[in-house]
N, C-alpha and C positions, 0 to 999 in steps of 0.2 A: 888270900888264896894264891897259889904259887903254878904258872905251866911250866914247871919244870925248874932247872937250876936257872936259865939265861933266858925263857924267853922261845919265841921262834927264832929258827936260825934264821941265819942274813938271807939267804936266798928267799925265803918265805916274809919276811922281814921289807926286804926290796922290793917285791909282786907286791906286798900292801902298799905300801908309799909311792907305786907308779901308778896304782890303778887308785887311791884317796887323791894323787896331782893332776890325771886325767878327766877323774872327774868331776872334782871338785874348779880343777881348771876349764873345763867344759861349762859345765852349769853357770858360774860365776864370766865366762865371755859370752855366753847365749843371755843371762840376765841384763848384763850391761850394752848388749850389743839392743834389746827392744828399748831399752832405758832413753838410750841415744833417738831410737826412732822418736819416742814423746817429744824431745827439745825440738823437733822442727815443729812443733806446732808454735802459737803464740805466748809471748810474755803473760806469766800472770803471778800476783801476789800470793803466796800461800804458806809465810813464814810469817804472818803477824802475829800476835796470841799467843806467844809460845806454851804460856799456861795452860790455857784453854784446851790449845790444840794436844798436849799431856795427859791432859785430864781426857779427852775425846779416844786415848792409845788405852787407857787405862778402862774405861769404860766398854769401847766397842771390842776392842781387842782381848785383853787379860778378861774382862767381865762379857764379852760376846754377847753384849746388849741388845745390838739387833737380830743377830742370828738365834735367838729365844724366841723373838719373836711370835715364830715357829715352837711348840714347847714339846713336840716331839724331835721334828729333825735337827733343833737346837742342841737339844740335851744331847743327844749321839754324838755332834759335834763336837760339843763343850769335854765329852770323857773323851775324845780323839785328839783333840790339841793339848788338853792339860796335860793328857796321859804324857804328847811325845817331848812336852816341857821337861816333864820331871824325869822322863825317862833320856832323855837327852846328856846329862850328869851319868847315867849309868854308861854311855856310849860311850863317853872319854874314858870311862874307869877300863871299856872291855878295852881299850884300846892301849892305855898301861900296862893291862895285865898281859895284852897280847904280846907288846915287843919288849917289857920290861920285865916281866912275870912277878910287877908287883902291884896292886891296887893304887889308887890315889890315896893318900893317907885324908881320911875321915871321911870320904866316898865308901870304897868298893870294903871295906871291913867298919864301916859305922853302922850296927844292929838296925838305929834309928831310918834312917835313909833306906834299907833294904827292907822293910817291913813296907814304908807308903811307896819305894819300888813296886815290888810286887803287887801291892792294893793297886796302881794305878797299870799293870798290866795285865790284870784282871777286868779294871773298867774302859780299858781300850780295846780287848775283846770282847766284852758286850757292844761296845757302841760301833765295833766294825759288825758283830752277828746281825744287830740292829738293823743298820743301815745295808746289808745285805736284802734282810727282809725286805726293807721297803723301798728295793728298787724289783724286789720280783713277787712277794705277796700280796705286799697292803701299796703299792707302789700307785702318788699321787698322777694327774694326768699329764702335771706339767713336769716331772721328771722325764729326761729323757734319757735312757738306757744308751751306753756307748761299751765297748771293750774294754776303750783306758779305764772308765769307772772301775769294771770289775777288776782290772789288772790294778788298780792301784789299792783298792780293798784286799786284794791278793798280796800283796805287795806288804800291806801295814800286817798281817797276820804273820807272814814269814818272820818278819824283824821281830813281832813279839814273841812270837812260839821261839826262834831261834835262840832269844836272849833267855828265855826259860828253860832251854833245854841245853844248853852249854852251860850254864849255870848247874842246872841239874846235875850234869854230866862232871862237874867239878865235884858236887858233894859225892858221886858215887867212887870218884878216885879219892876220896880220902882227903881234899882240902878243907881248910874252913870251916871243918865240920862244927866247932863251937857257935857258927853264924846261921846253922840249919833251921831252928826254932824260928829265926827273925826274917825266915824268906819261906813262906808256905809254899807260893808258888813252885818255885824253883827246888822244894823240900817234895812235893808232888811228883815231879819231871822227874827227879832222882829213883824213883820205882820205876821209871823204863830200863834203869842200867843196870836193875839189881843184879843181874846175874855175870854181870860184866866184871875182867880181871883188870887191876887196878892202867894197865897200861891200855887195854881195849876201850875204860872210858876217859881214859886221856887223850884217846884217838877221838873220841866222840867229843869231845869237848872240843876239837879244833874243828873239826868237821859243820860244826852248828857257829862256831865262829866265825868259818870263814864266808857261810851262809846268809847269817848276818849283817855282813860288811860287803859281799858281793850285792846282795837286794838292796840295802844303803844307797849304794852308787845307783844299781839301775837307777829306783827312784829318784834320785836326784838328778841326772842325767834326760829325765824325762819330762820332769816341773817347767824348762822355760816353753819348752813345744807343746805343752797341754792346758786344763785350763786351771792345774794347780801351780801356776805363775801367781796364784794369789797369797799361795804362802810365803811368798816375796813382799808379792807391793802392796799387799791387803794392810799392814798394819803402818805402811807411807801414808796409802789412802785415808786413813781414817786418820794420822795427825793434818793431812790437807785438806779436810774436809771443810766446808765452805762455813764459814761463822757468820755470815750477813743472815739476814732475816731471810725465814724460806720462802716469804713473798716477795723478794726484791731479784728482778731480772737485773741482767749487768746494765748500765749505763753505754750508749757510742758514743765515743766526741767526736763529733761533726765540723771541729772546728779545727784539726786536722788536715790539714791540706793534702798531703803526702797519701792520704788513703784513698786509692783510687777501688774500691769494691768494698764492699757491707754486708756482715753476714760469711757463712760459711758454704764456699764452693768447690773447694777443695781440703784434701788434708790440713795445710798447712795454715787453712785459717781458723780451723778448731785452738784453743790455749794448749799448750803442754799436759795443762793436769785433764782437760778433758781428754787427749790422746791415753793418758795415765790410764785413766779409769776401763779403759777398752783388755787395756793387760791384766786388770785388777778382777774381772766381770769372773765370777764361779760358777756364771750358767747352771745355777739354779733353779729359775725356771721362777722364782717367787715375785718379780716385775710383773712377768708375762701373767701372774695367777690371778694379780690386783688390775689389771690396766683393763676399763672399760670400753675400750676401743677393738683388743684382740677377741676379748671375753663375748664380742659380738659380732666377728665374725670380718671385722677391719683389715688392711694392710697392714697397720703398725703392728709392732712385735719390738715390744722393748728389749727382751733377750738378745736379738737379733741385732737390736740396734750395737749395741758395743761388740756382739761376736762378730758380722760382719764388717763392722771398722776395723777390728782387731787384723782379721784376714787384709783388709787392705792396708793395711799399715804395713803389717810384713812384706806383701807385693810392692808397696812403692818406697819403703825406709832404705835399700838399698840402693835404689835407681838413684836417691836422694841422695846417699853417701857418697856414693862415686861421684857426681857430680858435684858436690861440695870438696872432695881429692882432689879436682882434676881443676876447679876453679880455685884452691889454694895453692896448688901449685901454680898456677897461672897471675896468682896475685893480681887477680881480676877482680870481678862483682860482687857487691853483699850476699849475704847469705840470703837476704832477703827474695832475690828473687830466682833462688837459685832454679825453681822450675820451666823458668823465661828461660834459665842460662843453661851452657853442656847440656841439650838434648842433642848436638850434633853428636855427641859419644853415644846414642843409644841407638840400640835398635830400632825398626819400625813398629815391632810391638809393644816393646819396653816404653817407646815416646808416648804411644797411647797410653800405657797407661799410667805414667807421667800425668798426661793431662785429661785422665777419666776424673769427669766431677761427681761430690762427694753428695751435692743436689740432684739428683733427677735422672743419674747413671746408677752409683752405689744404691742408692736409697730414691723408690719412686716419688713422685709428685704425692700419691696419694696416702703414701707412707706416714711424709711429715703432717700434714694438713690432717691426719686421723684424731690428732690427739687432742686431747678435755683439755692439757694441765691440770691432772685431777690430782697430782703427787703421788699415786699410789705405789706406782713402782717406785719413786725415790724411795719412800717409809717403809717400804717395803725391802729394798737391796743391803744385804747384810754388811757387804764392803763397803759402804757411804757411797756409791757411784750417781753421777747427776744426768742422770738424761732428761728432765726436760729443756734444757737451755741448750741443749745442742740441736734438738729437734726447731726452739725458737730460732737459732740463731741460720738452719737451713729456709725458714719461711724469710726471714728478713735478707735474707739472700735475694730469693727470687721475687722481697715485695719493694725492698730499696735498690737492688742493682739490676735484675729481670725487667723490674716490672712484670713478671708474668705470677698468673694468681686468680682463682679462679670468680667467677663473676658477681656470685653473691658475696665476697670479698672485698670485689671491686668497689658494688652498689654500696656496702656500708661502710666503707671510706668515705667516700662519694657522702655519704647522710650526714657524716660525723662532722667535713671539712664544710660543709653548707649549712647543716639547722643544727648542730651543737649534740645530739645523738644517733646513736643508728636506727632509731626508726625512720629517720629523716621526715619526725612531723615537723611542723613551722613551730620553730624556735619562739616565739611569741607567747604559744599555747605551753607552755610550759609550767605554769603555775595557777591555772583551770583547776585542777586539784584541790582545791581550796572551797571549789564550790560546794554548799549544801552542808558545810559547818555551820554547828549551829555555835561556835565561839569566834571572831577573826584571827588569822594568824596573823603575825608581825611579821612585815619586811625588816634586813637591818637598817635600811633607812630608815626606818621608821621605830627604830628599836636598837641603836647604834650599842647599846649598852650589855645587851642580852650574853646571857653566861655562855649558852651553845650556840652554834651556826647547826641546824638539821640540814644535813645536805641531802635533802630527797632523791638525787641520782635519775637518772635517766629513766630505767622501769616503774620507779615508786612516781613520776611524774606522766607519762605518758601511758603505760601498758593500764588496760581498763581495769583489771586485776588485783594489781599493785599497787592502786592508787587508792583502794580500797583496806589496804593493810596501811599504808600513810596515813590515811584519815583515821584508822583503829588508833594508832603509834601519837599520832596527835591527840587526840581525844584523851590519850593515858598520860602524857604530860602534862596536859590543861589538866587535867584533874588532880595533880601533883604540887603544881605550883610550880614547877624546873621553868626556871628563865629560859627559852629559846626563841630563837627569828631566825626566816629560811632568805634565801635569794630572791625568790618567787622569777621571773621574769629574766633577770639575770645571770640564772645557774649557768652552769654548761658543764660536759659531759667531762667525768675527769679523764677519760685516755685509756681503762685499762683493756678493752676492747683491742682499738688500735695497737698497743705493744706485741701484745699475744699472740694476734695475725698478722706482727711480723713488720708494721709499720712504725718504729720508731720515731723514726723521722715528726709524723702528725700527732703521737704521744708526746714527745720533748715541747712541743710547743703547747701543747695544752696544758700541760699540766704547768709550764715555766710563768704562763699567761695568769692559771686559776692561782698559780703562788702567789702571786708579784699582787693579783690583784685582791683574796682573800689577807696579806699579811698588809693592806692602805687598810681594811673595814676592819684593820685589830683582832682578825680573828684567831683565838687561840685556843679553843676546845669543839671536837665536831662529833656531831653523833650521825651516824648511819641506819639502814635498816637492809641496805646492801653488803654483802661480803665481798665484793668483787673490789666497789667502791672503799670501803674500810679496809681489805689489803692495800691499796695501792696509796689511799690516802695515810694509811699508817708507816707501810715499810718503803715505799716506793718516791711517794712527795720529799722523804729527807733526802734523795739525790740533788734536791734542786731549793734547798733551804726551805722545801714546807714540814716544818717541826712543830705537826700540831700534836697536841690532845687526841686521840680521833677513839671512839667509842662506841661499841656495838648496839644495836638496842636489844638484843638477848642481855649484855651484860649491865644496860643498865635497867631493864626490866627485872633483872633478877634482883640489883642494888634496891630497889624502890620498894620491893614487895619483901625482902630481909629488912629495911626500916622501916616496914609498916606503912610506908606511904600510900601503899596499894595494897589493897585486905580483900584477897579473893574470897568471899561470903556466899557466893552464888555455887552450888554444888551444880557440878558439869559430868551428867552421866554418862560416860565414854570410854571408849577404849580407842588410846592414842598410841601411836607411833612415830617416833621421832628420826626425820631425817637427815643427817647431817653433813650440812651442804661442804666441801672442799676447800672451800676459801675460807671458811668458818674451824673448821678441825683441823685438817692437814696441817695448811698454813698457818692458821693460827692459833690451835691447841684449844679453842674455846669450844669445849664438849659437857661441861658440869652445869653452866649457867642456864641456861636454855631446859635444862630436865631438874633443875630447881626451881624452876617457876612453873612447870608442869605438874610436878610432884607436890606445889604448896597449894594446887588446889584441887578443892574437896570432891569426892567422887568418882573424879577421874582416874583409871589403872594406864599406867604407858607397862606399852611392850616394845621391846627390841627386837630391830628384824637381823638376822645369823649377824651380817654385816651393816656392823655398827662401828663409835666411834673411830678410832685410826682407819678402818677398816671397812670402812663406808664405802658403799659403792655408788661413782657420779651417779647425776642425772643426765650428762649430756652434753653438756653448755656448757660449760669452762671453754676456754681456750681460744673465742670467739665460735665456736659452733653452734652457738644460740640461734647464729645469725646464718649456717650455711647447711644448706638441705644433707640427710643423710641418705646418701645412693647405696653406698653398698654394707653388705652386712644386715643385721636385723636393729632393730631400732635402739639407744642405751636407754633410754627413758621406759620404754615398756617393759625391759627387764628390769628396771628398778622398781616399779612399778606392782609390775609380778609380784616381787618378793614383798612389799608390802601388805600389800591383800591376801599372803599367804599367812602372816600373822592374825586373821578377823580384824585388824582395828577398823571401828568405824570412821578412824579421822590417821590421815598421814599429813603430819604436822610438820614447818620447815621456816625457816628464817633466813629465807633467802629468795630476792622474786624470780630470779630463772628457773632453780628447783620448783618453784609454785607455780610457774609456767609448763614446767616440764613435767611432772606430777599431774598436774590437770588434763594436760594433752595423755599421759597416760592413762587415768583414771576413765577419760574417753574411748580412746581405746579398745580398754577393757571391755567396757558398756557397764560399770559399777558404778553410774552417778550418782543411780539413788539411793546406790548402800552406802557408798564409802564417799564422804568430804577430804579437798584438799585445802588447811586452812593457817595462815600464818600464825606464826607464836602470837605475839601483840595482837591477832585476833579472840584467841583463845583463851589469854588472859581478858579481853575485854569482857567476853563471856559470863565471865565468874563474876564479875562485880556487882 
């Protein structure tokens, strides 16, 4: 296809090339210039893996794994980015054709290429119609309606419609015409110019071109100020995305002299890639949809959490520069502490907010302290972004450097560093449990030899409850023949408690103490009935050389009853519901085992309540809030609760003793005691036999 003998003239020719330098030179200083804000946060590794982290570009990005998630707002997605992949090649061709007035050779005159063109500008106008809908028809509650949205929805239609109707407008001058079959789209547009003389739609052809290339730029021009910055860092994000176990919080070393504060109290002691994730965030709104904390009425608001750092990063990434200029011209102090240094160069408001913290200023007290650690919003954020550890890492601020932290906090510190749990019963009592077996269990003293260590855990040993699903979990090994011996008297509490709310510091030692001393008793396989316990002893203990075995008893109740060891025979009239606890699914993907041992026995129907596996909503307790009363908001346990009883099952079934704790206390609530049981898996199966 030909504009002509030469092309645009120079003067039309030059206006393109100053306004593609401007803008493209704009976009490209505004990207680089947030980039730079990230580096002042902390060091951190995220170039390991490089496979891994390919496969993770490949996956989330090119396959928008996460963002399906979603299988509506997904797909709309999915035709919107592919669309401007492939329609991207056609944008260099307009641009040949425009100063060159000749195609790329196997581009802009390849049949092949022009036919899935137009296919794909076809499905990026459905997925903009789409997603127009449903931000004003069927529009979800956590979308939130802005200008730029619709300007940028406005924005993706111009570029299509433009590239189809200068397109058009070529076949109605007489170009190309041999390539009219292989472009419907654009074979369509061409009946607007039917009447048009072959020079009027040559006029229309530049007219729609330069319409095209003018909405380009705006667009671009607009991406690093709004929150389509993610079409920047979103596909960085997802090769940085974090490869450790999704149970494993970071490690401090304490052994560090040089750090004088712990935890994040300002910007700068967030890592770089957590600063990243704040520019990456597309406010979506699908954190906030999952996080059991806002969903009832909480301070926290995951959304929030990165759009509001984001805002403050652009307020202080500046303050930060000049002072970093003014101290290297001075060939002065580390970068290190550059916000100690050059605040004489600021203002008296600029200096505040310099030293506005990022604890208890940006973001309230009760902010961080809302949250389960339920993962929901991680599993949830389509860009990989991590916000629980930045929330942990504002608590360990104010519980290792503060000290300030609220009381029931305080007291189960306080339980944990005196009797070994946070009930703070006497540590003594610990292995009473045991009572009213009618088999004895083994100490490993007494049993040096035994295949498993059961690590009963803090709830399955003291909560009246819990101890009752222990004795169930016991009674199904004795009856197996599975070699195990507990602690009894000797356990103690592994820590994960204490990290979560923020005290490292009394986790490192516990957990250094149960290594040092479970790897003298030879222990090398552990089984749990805790999740809380089994994340920490699985992903967490290898910080510190505990490289056990460690093994759920969902998943080895379900191994025992697939071998036949266990022959559920006893039909259980019921209708069950299964809940599935956070530390169990999120983190640890075990969602089949647990509804395989429910499913192999006879009579019982399980129902799924709306949110279920990935998708589960807490009970409550994660994150130490087990342990700390809920003031504001409505209760997360009653709404879980709710929706339980909203399925008829006569039984909400769970493998986890907080859930069974928290389940219970809702089932009270409710005042359904006498319809509906709250009763552990390993109870259930005991049933049957």
């Amino acid at each position: 296809m030909e504009f002509g003998a030469g092309g645009m003239n120079g003067l039309n020719a030059a206006a393109f090339l100053v306004l593609l330098a401007l803008a493209s030179g704009y976009t490209l200083f505004e990207v680089r210039r947030r980039y730079r804000y990230t580096q002042f946060g902390k060091p951190e590794d995220r170039f390991d893996c490089p496979d891994e982290r390919r496969k993770a570009v490949l996956t989330h990005v090119f396959g928008q794994k996460k963002v399906l998630q979603d299988p509506v707002s997904g797909s709309l997605h999915l035709l919107i980015m592919w669309g401007f992949l492939v329609l991207g090649l056609g944008v260099l061709n307009m641009v040949a054709e425009g100063l060159f007035s000749h195609p790329i050779p196997g581009v802009g005159n390849n049949s092949a290429y022009l036919l899935v063109k137009d296919l794909f500008l076809m499905l990026v106008t459905v997925g903009v119609a789409g997603s127009l809908l449903r931000r004003t028809v069927f529009k979800p509650e956590r979308l939130e309606n802005s200008g730029e949205a619709f300007l940028i929805l406005g924005f993706i239609l111009i570029i299509v419609a433009s590239e189809a109707l200068s397109h058009g407008a070529q076949f109605a001058a007489g170009e190309g015409l041999h390539l009219k079959t292989y472009a419907p789209v654009a074979a369509l547009a061409s009946q607007l110019f039917a009447g048009y003389q072959p020079g009027q739609a040559e006029a229309a052809v530049w007219v729609f071109w330069w319409l095209h290339f003018v909405t380009m730029f705006a667009f671009a021009v607009l991406i690093p100020r709004s929150k389509h910055l993610h079409l920047v860092f979103a596909p960085f994000n997802a090769y940085w995305k974090s490869l450790e176990p999704k149970g494993a919080l970071s490690k401090i070393d304490f052994e560090d002299e040089s750090v004088e504060s712990y935890g994040a109290a300002k910007l700068e002691d967030f890592t770089w890639k957590q600063l990243f994730d704040a520019y990456t965030c597309v406010q979506c709104g699908r954190c906030t949809d999952q996080c059991p904390a806002y969903q009832t009425g909480k301070p926290l608001n995951p959304k929030a959490l990165h759009v509001t750092l984001r805002s403050h990063i652009d307020e202080k990434g500046p303050l930060l520069e000049r002072i970093r200029r003014q101290v290297a011209a001075a060939d002065s102090a580390s970068e290190q502490s550059l916000s100690a240094q050059g605040a004489e160069c600021l203002t008296e408001a600029e200096a505040a907010t310099l030293e506005k913290k990022v604890t208890g200023e940006i973001f309230s007290e009760d902010f961080f302290w809302s949250c389960t650690t339920c993962r929901g919003c991680m599993e949830a954020c389509p860009v990989s972004n991590e916000h629980i550890p930045k929330l942990i890492e504002m608590r360990r601020y104010m519980v290792l450097t503060e000290s300030e932290f609220p009381e029931d906090v305080q007291r189960t510190f306080n339980n944990m560093e005196k009797q070994g749990n946070p009930w703070g019963l006497p540590k003594g009592s610990r292995g009473e449990w045991v009572d009213g077996l009618d088999a004895p269990v083994p100490t490993l003293d007494e049993e040096p030899e035994a295949e498993y260590l059961l690590y009963v855990g803090c709830a399955g040993s003291f909560d009246d409850r819990a101890r009752k699903v222990t004795r169930s979990l016991v009674r199904l090994l004795q009856r197996t023949g599975v070699s195990f011996a507990i602690l009894g008297g000797d356990e103690w509490c592994c820590g994960e408690t204490a990290r979560r709310m923020g005290n490292e510091y009394l986790f490192q030692e516990t957990a250094m103490t149960n290594v040092e001393t479970w790897k003298e008793l030879n222990i090398k396989k552990i089984i749990t009935a805790c999740p809380h316990c089994y994340n920490t002893l699985k992903n967490e203990y290898p910080q510190f050389g505990g490289d056990f075995e460690v093994i759920h008893h969902t998943s080895l109740l379900e191994r025992l009853v697939r071998e036949g060891k266990l022959k559920p025979a006893k039909p259980v009239d019921l209708t069950v519901t299964f809940h599935d606890s956070c530390y169990l699914g999120r983190y640890n993907e075990i969602y089949e085992s647990p509804r395989s041992v429910l499913t192999a026995i006879g009579g019982l129907r399980l129902t799924e309540m709306p949110r279920h596996l990935e998708k589960s909503f807490c009970c409550g307790a994660g994150g130490g809030r087990m342990w700390m009363e809920e003031h504001l908001g409505s209760r997360i346990n009653e709404n879980r609760t709710e929706e339980a009883l909203q399925t008829g099952a006569d039984v909400i079934c769970s493998a986890c003793p907080y859930c069974l704790t928290m389940l219970t206390d809702g089932v009270k609530a409710s005042e359904t005691e006498g319809r509906v049981q709250t009763i552990d898996l390993a109870e259930l199966l005991e049933r049957s036999l």
